[in-house]
C-alpha positions as CSV (number, residue, x, y, z in Angstrom):
1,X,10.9,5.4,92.7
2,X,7.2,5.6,91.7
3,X,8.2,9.3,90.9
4,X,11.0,7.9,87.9
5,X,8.5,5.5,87.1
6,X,5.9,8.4,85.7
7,X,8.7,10.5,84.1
8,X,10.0,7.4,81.3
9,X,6.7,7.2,79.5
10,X,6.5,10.7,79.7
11,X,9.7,11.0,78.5
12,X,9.7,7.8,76.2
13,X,5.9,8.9,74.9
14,X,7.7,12.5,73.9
15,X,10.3,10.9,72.3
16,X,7.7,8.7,70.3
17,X,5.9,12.3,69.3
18,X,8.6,13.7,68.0
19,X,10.0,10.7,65.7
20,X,6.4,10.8,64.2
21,X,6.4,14.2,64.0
22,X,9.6,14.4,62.2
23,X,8.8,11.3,60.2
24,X,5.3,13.1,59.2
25,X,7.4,16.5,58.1
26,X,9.8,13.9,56.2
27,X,6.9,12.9,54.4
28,X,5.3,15.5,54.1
29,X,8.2,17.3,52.4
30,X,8.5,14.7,50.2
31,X,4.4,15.1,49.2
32,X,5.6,18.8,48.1
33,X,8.4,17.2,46.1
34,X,6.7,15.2,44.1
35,X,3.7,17.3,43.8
36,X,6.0,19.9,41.8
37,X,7.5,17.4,39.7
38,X,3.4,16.0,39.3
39,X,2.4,19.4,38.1
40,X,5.9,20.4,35.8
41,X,4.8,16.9,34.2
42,X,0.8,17.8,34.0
43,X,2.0,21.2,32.0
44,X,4.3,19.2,29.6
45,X,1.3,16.6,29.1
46,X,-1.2,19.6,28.5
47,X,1.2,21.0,26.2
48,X,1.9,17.7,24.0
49,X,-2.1,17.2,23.8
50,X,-2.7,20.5,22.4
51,X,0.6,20.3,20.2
52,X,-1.0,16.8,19.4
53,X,-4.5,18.6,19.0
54,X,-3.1,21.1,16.7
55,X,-1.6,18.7,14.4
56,X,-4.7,16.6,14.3
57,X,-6.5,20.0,12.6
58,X,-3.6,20.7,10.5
59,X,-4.2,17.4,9.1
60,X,-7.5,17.7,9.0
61,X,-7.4,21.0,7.3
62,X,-4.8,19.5,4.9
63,X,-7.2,16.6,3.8
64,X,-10.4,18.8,3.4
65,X,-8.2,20.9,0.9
66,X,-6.8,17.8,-0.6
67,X,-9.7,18.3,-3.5
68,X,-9.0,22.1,-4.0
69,X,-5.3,20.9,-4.3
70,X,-5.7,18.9,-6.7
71,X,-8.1,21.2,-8.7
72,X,-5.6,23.8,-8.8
73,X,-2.9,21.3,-9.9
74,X,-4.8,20.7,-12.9
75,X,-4.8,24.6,-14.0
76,X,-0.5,24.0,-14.1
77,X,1.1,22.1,-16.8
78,X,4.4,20.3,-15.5
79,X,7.0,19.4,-17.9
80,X,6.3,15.9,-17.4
81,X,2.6,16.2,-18.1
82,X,2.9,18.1,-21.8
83,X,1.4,14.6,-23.5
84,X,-1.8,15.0,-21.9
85,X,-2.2,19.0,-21.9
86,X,-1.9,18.9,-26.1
87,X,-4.0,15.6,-25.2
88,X,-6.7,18.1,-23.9
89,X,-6.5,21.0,-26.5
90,X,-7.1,18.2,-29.0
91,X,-10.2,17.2,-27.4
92,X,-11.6,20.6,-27.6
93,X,-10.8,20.6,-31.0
94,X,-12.5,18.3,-31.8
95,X,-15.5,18.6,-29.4
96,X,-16.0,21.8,-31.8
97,X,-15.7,20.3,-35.1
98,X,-12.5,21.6,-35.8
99,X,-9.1,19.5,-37.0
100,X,-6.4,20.6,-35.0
101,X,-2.7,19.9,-35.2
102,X,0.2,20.4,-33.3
103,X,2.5,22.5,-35.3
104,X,5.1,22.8,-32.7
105,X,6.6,23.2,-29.2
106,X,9.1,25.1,-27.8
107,X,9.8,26.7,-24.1
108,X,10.6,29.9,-24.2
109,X,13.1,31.5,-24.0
110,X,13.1,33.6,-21.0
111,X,11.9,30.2,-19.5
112,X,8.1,31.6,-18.4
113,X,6.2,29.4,-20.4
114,X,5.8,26.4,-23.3
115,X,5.0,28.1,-26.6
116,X,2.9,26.1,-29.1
117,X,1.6,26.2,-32.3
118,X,-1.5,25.0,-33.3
119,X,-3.6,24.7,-36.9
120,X,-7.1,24.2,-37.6
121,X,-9.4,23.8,-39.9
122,X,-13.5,24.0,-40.2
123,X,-15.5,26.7,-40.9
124,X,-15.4,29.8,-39.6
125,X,-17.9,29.2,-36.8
126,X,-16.0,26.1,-35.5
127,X,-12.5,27.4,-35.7
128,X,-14.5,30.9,-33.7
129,X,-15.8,28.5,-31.5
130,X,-12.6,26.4,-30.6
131,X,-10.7,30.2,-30.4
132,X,-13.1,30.6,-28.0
133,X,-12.6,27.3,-26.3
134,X,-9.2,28.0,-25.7
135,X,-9.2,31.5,-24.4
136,X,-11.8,30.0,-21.4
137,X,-9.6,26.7,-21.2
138,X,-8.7,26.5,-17.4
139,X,-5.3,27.2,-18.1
140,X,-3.2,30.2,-17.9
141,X,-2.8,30.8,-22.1
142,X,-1.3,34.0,-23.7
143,X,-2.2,34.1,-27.3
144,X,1.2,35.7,-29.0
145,X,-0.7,35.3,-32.5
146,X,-3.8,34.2,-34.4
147,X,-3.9,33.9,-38.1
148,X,-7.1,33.0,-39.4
149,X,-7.7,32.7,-43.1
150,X,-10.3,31.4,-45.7
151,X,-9.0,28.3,-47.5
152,X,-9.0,29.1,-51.5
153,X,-8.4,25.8,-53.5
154,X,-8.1,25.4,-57.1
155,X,-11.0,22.8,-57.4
156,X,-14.0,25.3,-54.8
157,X,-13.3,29.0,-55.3
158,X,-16.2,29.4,-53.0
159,X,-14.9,27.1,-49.9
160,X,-16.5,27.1,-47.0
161,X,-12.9,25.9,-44.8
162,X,-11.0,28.2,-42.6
163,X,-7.6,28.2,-41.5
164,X,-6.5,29.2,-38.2
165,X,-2.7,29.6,-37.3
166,X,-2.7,29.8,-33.7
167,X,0.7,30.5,-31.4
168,X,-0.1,30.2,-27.7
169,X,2.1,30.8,-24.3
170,X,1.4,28.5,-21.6
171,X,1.5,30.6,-18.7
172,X,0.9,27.9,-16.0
173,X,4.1,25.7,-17.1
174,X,6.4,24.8,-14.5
């Protein structure tokens, strides 16, 4: 009898090995599991922090060439902005001495650009001068014609006025 006696906790302390043993490979098996799925989701969180990282320097790029924007915006005329572009060729009129005029406007035909007329009249050094002012104007100008004449009137034979008839494409209109 004392011989059973030693072969059920032998037996029982076996049995008890391999339910932990099991148990352990059931959790350990699980470990792996969720270790995969742990580092499928640490890649996808990788990848949204550098898509997130990215975007952060595309905005940041975009805002540091916010200025550079808007100073190229200003060399294009938009239909809705024609008031203050003949607003500006009439300050540089008259920041030369000249009086300028609109004559007319018109878009062109083939649709690539405003044309306008313009007239002026100072001497010959300030209607040069504003000629001048337009051709370095920071917008894109085609000059289709100047006429520039010497104003003769009945009362001064010997006027000092000039006349200038100018006809300009806008290049830069959109």
């Amino acid at each position: 009898m004392q011989n059973n006696f030693k072969k059920i906790p032998l037996i029982v302390s076996i049995l008890f090995l391999l339910a932990v043993a099991l148990f352990f490979f059931f959790l350990y098996r699980g470990v792996n599991n969720h270790m995969a799925e742990v580092n499928e989701t640490e890649k996808k969180l990788e990848a949204e922090i550098a898509r997130r990282n990215e975007i952060k320097a595309l905005n940041n790029y975009f805002l540091s060439t916010q200025g550079k924007k808007n100073q190229l915006e200003t060399h294009f005329v938009q239909s809705s902005n024609v008031v203050p572009f003949l607003n500006t060729l009439e300050d540089l009129g008259t920041g030369v001495g000249v009086k300028m005029k609109v004559a007319s406007i018109d878009i062109s035909r083939d649709g690539t650009g405003l044309l306008i007329q313009l007239k002026s009249t100072g001497t010959f050094s300030q209607v040069y001068k504003f000629i001048t002012t337009l051709e370095n104007a920071p917008y894109e100008l085609e000059f289709v014609s100047v006429d520039l004449k010497k104003e003769v009137t009945e009362d001064e034979k010997s006027s000092n006025q000039w006349e200038a008839n100018i006809n300009l494409r806008l290049i830069s209109f959109t």
